[in-house]
Rosetta silent file (secondary structure, phi, psi, omega in degrees, C-alpha in Angstrom):
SEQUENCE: XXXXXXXXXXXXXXXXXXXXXXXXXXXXXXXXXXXXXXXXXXXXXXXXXXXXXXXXXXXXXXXXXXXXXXXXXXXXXXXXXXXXXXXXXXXXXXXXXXXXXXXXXXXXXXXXXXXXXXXXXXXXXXXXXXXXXXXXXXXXXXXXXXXXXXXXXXXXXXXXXXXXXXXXXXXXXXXXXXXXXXXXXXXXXXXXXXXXXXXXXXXXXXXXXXXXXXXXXX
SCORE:     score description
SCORE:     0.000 S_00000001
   1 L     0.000  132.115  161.974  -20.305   11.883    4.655 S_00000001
   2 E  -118.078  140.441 -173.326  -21.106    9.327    2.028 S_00000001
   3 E   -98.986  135.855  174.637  -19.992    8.893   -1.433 S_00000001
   4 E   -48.619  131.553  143.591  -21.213    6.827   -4.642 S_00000001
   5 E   -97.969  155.750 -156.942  -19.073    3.274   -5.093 S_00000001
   6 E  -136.571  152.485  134.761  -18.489    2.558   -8.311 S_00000001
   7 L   -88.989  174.906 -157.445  -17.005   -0.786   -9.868 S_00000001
   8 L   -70.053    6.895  161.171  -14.553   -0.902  -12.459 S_00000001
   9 L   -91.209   -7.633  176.964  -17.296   -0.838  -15.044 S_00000001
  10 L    85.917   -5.091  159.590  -19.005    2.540  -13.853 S_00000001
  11 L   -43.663 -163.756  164.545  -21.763    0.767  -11.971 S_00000001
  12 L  -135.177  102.483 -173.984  -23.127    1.740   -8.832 S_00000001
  13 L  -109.628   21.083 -174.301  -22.747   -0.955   -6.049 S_00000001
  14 E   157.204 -166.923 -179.872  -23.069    1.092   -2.985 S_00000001
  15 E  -113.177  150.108  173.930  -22.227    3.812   -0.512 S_00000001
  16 E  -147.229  168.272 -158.660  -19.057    4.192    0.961 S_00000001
  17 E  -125.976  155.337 -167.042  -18.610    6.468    4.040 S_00000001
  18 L   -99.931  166.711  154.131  -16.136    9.258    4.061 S_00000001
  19 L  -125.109  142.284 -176.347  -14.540   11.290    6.892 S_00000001
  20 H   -53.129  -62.074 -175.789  -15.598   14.567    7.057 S_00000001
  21 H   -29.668  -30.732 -150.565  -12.087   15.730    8.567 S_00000001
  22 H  -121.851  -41.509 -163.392  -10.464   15.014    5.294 S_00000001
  23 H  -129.545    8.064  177.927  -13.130   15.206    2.421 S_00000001
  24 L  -136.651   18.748 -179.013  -15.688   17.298    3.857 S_00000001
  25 L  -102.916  159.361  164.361  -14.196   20.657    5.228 S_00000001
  26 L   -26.445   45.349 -167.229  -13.973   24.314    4.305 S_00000001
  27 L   -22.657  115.909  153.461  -11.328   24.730    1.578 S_00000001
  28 L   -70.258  135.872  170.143   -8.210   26.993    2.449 S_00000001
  29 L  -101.963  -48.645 -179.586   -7.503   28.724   -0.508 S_00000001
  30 H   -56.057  -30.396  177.620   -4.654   31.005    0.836 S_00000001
  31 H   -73.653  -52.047 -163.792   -2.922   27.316    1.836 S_00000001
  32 H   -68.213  -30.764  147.744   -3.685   25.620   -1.267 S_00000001
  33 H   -32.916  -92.090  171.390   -1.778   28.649   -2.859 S_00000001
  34 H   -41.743  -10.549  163.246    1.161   28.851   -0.731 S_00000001
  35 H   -75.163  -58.890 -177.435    1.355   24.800   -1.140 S_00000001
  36 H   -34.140  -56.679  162.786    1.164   25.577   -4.810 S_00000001
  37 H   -84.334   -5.663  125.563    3.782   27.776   -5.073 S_00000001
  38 H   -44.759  -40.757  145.744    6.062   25.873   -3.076 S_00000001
  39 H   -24.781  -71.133 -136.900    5.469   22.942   -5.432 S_00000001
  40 H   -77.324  -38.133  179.557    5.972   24.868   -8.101 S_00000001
  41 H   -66.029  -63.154 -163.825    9.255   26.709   -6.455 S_00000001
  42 H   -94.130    4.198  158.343   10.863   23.529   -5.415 S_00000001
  43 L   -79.473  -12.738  172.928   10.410   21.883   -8.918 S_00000001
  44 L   -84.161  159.895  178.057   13.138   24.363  -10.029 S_00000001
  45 L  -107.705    1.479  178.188   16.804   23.448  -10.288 S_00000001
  46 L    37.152   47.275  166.131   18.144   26.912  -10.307 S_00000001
  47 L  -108.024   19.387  151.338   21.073   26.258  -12.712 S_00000001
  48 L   -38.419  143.620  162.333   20.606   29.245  -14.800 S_00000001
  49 L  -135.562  146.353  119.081   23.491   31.086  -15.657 S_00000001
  50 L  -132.302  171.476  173.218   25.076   33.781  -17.612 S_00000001
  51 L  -108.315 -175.124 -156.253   28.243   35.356  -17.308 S_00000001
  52 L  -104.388  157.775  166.045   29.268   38.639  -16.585 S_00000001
  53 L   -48.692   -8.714  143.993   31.830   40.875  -18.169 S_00000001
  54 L   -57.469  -19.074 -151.552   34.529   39.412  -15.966 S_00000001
  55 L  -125.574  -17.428 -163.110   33.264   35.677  -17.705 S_00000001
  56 L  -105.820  138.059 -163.375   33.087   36.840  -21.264 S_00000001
  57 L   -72.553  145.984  166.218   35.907   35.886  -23.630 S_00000001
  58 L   130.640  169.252  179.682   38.151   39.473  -25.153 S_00000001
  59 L   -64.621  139.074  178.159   40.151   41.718  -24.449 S_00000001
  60 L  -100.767   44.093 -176.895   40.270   44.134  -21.892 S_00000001
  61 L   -92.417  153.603  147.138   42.161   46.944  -23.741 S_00000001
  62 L   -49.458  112.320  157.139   40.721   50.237  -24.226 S_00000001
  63 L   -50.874   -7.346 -140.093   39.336   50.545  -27.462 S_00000001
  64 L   179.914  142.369  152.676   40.135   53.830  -28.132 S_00000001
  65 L   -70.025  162.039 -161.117   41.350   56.813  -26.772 S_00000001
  66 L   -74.664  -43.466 -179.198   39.431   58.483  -24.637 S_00000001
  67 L  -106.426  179.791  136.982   39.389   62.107  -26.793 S_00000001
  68 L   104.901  -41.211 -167.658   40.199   63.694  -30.059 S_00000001
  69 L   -66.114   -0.497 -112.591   37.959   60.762  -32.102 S_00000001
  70 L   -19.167   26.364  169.901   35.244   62.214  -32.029 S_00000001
  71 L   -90.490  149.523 -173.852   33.262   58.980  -31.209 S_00000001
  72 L   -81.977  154.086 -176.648   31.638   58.600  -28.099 S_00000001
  73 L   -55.926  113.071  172.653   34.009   56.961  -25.395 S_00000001
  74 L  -106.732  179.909  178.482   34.374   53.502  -25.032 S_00000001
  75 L   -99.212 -111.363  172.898   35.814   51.097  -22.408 S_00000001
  76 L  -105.435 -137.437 -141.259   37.087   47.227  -23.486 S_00000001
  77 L  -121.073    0.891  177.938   35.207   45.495  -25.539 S_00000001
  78 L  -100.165   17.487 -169.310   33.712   42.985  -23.011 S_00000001
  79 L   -63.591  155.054  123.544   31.252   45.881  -22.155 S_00000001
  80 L    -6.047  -74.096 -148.221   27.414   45.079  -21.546 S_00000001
  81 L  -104.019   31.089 -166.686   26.135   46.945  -24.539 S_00000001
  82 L  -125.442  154.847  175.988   28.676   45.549  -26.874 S_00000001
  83 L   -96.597  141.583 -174.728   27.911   42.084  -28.820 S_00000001
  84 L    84.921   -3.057  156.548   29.024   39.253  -27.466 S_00000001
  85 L   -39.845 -169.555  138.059   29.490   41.399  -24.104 S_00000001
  86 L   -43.951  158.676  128.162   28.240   40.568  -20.578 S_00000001
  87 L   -59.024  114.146 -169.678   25.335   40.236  -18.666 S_00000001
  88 L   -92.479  153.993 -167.414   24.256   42.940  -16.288 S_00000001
  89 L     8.027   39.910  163.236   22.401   41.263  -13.244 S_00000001
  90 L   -39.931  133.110  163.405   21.972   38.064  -15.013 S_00000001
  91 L   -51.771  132.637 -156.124   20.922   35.045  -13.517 S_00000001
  92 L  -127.822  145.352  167.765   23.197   33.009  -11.469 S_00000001
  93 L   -51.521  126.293  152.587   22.567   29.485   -9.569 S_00000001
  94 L  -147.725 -163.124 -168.765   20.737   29.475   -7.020 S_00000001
  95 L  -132.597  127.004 -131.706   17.990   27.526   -4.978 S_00000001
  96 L  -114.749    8.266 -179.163   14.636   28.384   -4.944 S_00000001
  97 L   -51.255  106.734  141.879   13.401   25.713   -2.028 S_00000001
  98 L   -65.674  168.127  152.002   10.789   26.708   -0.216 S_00000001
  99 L  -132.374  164.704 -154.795    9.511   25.134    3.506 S_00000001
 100 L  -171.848  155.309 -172.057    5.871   25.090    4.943 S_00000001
 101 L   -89.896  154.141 -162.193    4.560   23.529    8.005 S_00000001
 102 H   -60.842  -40.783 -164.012    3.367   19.689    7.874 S_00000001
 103 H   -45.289  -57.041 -166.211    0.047   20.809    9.491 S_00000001
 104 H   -78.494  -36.137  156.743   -0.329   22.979    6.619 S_00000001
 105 H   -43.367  -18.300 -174.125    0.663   20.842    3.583 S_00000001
 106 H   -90.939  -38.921 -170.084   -1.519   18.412    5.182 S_00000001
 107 H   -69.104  -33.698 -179.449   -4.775   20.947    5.151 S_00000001
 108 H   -30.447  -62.122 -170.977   -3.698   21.878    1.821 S_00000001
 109 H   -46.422  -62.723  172.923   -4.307   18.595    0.414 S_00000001
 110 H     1.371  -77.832 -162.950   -7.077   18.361    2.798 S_00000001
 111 H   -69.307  -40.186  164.794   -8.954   21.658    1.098 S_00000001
 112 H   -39.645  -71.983  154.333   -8.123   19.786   -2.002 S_00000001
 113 H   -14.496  -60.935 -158.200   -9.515   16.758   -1.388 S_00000001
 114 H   -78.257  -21.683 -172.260  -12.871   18.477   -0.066 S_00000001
 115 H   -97.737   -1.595  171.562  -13.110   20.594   -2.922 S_00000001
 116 H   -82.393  -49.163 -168.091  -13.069   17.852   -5.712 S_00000001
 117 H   -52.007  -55.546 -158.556  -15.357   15.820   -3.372 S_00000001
 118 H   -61.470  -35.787 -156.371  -17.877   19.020   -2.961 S_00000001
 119 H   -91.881   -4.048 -170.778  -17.310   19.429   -7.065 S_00000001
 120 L    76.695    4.241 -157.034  -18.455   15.836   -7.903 S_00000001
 121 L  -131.557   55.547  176.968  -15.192   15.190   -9.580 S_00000001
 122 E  -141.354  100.580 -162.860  -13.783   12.188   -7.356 S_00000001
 123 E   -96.126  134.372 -172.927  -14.920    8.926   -8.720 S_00000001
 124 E   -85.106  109.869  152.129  -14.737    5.911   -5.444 S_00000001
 125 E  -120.646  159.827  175.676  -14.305    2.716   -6.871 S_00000001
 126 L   -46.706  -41.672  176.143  -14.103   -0.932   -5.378 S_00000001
 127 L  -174.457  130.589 -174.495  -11.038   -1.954   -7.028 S_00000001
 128 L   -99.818  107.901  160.905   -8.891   -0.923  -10.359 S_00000001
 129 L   120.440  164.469 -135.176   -7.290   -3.369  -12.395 S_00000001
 130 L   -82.318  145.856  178.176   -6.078   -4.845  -15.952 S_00000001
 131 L   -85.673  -76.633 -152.433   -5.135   -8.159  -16.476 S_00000001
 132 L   -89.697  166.824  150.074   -2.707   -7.489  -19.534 S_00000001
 133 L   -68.352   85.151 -167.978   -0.700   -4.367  -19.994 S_00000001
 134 L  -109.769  154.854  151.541   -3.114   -2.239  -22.487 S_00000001
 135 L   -90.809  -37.241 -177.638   -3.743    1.085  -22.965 S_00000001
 136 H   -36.017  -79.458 -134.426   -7.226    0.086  -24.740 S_00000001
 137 H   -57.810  -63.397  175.055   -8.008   -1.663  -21.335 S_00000001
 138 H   -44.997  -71.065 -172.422   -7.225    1.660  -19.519 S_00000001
 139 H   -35.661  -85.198  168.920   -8.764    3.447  -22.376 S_00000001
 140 H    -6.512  -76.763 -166.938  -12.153    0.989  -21.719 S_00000001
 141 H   -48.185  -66.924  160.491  -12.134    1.769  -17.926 S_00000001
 142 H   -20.565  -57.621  150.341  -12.374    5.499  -18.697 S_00000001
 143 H   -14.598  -84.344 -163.188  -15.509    5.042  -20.696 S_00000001
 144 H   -54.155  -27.152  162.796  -17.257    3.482  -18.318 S_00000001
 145 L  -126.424   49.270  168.907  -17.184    6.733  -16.648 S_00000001
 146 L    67.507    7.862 -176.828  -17.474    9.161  -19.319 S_00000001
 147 L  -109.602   11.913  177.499  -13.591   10.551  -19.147 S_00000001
 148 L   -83.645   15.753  167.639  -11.580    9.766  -21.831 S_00000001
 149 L  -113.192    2.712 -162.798  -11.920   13.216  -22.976 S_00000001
 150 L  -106.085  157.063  164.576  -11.429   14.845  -19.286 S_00000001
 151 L   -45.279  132.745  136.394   -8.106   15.542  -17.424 S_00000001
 152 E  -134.260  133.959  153.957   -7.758   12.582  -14.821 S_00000001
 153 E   -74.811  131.390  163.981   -5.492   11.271  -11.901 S_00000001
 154 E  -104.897  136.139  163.904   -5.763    8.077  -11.040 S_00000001
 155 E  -137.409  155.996 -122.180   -4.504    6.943   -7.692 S_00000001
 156 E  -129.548  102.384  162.991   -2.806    4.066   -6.952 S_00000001
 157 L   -38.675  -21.959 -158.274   -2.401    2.054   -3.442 S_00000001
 158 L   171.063  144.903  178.101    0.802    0.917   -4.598 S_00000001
 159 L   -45.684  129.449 -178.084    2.989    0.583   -7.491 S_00000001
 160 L  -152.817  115.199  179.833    1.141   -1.604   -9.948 S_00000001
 161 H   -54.273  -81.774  169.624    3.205   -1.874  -13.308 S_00000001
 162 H   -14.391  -66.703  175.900    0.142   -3.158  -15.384 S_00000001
 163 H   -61.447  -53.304 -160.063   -2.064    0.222  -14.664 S_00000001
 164 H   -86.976   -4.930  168.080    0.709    2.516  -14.946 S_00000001
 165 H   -90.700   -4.789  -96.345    2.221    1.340  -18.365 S_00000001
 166 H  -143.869  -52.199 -174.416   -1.214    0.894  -19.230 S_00000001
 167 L  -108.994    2.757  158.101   -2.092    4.766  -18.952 S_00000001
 168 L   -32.263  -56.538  168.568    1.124    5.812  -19.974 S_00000001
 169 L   -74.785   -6.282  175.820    0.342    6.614  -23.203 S_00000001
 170 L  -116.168   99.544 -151.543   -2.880    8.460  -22.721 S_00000001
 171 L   -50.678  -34.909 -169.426   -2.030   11.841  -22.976 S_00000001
 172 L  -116.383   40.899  159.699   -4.876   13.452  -20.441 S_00000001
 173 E  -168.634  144.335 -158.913   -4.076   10.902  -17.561 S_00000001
 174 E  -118.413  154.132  158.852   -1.587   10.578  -15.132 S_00000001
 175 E   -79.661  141.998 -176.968   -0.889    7.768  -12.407 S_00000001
 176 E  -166.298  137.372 -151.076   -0.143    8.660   -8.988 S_00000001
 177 E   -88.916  168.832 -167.429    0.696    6.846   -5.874 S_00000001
 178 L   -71.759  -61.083 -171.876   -1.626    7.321   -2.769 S_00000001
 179 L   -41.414  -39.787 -158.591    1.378    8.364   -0.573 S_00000001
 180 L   -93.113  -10.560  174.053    2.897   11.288   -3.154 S_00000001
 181 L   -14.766   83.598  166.165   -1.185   12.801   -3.231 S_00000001
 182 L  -123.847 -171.047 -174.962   -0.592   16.765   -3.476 S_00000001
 183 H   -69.715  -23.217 -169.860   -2.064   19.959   -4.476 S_00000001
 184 H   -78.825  -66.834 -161.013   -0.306   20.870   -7.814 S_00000001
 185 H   -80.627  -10.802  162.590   -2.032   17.196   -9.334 S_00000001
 186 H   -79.839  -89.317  179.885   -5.532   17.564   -7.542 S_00000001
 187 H    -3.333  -70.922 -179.099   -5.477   21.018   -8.881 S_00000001
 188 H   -45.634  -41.732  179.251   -4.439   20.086  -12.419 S_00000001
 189 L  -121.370  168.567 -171.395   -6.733   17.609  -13.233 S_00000001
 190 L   -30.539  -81.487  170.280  -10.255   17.138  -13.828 S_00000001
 191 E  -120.589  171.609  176.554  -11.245   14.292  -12.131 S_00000001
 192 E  -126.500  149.223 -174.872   -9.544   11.740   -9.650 S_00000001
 193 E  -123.169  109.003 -178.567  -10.316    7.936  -10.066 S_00000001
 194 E   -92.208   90.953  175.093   -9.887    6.468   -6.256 S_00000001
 195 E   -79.447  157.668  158.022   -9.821    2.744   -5.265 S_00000001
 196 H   -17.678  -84.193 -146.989  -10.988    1.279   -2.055 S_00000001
 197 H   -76.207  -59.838  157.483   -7.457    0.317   -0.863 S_00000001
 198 H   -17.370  -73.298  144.594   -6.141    4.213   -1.993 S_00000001
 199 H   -15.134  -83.844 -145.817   -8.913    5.424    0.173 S_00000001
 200 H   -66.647  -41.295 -166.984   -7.519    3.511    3.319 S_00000001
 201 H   -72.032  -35.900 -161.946   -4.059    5.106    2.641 S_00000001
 202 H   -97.551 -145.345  -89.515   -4.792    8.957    2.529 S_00000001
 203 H   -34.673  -35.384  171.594   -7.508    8.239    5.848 S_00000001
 204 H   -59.394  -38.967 -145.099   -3.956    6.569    7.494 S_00000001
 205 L  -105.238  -64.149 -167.695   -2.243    9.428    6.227 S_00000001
 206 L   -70.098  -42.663 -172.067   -4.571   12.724    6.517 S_00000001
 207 L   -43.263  168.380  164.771   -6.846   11.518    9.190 S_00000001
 208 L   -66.066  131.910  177.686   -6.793   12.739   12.778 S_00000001
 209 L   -52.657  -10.971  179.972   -3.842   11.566   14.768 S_00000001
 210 L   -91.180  -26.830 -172.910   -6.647   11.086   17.727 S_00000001
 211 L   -52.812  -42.394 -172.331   -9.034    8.924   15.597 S_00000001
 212 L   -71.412  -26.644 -173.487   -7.209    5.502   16.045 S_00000001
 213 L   -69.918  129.916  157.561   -7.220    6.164   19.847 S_00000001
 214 L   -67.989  120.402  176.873   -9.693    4.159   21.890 S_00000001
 215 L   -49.891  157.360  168.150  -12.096    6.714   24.153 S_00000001
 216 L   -87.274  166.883 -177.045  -11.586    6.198   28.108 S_00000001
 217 L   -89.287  124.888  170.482  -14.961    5.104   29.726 S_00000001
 218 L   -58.738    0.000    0.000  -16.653    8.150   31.243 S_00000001
């Protein structure tokens, strides 16, 4: 499969070739779901609390007698339905971790991948980045391909201070390293802005574990 190259000006200097395994398959939807909500599950910290009528400050005398008032009968005063009372099955800490097999977290992305490529919304370029720490500069680069109003990820070969303080400040785009590449932030945004070097990392990363092998000679 080949894909549009772009420089960091929004030209068009070429073709760049893709592998199908990774950017050209059949999107799982039931995976990219169950990846989602495992994201989305293991971003919680599960420290809710409340406490219970056992946890809540007062007394535990009977308020009352049980007859003769002619009020209906209470217990203490740490009751449920009393203010300032308990919590009846209230939340308590706990941990909300999901687990999922690598094969499938890898097709997730995978089905990700293929379906912003199939959507147009994966721009390839040779190579991203600002001399000074700007957001105009950032801002500028957007332009050139029509996005400063669209959602976009940009990802990043490697930590590069200068891009990511750069886009910091621009509210509908996020930085993101080639290596951390999931399903919640393909999902989320628009488009993805891809360098060359980016590229090489998720094909190291996604590709087939056989591809790298040299064939034996029939």
């Amino acid at each position: 499969m080949q894909a549009t190259l772009y420089n960091q000006s929004g030209a068009q200097i070429g073709t760049i070739e893709l592998d199908d395994y990774i950017f050209g398959i059949e999107p799982n939807v039931p995976v990219m779901h169950q990846m989602l909500v495992l994201q989305n599950a293991n971003a919680r910290q599960g420290t809710h609390s409340t406490r219970t009528r056992g946890e809540v400050s007062g007394s535990t005398r009977k308020l009352y007698r049980q007859k003769g008032t002619g009020r209906a009968r209470q217990g203490a005063i740490r009751a449920p339905h009393h203010s300032g009372g308990g919590v009846v099955f209230g939340p308590k800490p706990r941990k909300y971790t999901q687990r999922m097999p690598r094969k499938m977290r890898r097709l997730a992305v995978r089905s990700a991948l293929s379906a912003k490529q199939r959507d147009g919304a994966i721009r390839f370029v040779d190579r991203l980045q600002l001399e000074t720490i700007r957001t105009k500069a950032m801002l500028e680069v957007l332009r050139a391909f029509e996005l400063e109003r669209q959602k976009t990820l940009i990802v990043l070969p490697e930590k590069d201070e200068t891009l990511i303080r750069s886009a910091n400040n621009l509210p509908n785009v996020k930085t993101l390293l080639a290596m951390y590449l999931n399903v919640r932030d393909l999902l989320k945004y628009d488009v993805v802005i891809m360098p060359q070097a980016a590229l090489e990392q998720v094909n190291a990363w996604l590709g087939r574990a056989d591809a790298a092998q040299p064939q034996e000679a029939a």
